[in-house]
C-alpha positions in Angstrom: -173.7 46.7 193.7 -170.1 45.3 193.4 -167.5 47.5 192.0 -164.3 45.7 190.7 -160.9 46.8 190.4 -158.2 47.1 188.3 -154.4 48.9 189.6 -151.5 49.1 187.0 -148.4 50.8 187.9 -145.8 51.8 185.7 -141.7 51.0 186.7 -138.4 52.1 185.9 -135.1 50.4 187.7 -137.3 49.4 190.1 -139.0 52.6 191.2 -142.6 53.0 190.6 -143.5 56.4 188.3 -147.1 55.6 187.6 -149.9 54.1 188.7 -153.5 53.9 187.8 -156.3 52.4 189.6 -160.1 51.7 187.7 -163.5 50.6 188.9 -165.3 48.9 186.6 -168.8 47.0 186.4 -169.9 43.8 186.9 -173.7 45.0 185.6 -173.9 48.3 183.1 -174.3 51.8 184.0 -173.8 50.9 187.5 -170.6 52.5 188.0 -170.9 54.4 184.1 -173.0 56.8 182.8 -172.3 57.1 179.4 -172.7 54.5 176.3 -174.0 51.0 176.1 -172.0 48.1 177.2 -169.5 47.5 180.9 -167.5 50.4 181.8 -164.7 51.2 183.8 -163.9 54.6 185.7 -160.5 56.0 186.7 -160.5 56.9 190.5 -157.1 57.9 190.8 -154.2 57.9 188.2 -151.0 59.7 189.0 -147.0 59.6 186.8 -144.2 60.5 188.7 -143.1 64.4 187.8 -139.6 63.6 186.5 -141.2 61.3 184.6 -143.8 62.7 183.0 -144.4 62.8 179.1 -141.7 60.4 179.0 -142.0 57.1 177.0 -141.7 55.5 180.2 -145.3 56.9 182.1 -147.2 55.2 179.3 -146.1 51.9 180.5 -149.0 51.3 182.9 -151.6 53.4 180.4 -150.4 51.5 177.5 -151.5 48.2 179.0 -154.9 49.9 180.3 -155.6 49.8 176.7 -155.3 46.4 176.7 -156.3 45.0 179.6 -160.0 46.0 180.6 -160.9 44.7 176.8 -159.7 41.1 177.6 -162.0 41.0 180.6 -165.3 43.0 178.8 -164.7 46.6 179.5 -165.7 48.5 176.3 -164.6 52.1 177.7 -163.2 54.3 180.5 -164.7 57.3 181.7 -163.3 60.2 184.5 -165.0 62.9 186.4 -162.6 65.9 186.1 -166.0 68.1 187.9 -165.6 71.9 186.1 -161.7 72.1 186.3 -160.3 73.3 182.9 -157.2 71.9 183.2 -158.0 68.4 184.1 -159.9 68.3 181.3 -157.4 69.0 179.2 -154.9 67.0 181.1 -157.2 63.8 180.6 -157.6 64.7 176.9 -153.9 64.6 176.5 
């Protein structure tokens, strides 16, 4: 099984504030559980705390959005395990 990858990071003035980094398949459910079609799933994902909920942190999730659809990526999932928070961090 290959897993391919996809990083964005988000900048401002030259600093990096964001970053995310996916794995997503080549052959379904082999990275995914959920739903028909290729996913991706976000290993890490981190925004900068002065930046945070600031227009500027969606740069690198805005074109997340974007990007796994041009090359067949129908959805993202996470693992956020039984931690409350997360969860509601992700659903944010």
């Amino acid at each position: 099984m290959r897993i391919l990858r996809l990083s964005l990071s988000a900048e401002v003035d030259g600093q990096i504030v964001g970053l995310i980094d996916v794995g997503y398949e080549e052959k379904e459910r082999t990275v995914c559980s959920r739903e028909e079609g290729v996913g991706g799933m976000i290993w890490h994902i981190a925004v900068h705390p002065d930046y945070s909920r600031k227009k500027s942190d969606n740069n690198c999730f805005m074109r997340l959005k974007v990007k796994p659809k041009k090359i067949g990526v129908n959805r993202l999932e996470a693992w956020t395990r039984d931690d409350l928070w997360v969860q509601d961090w992700y659903k944010k």
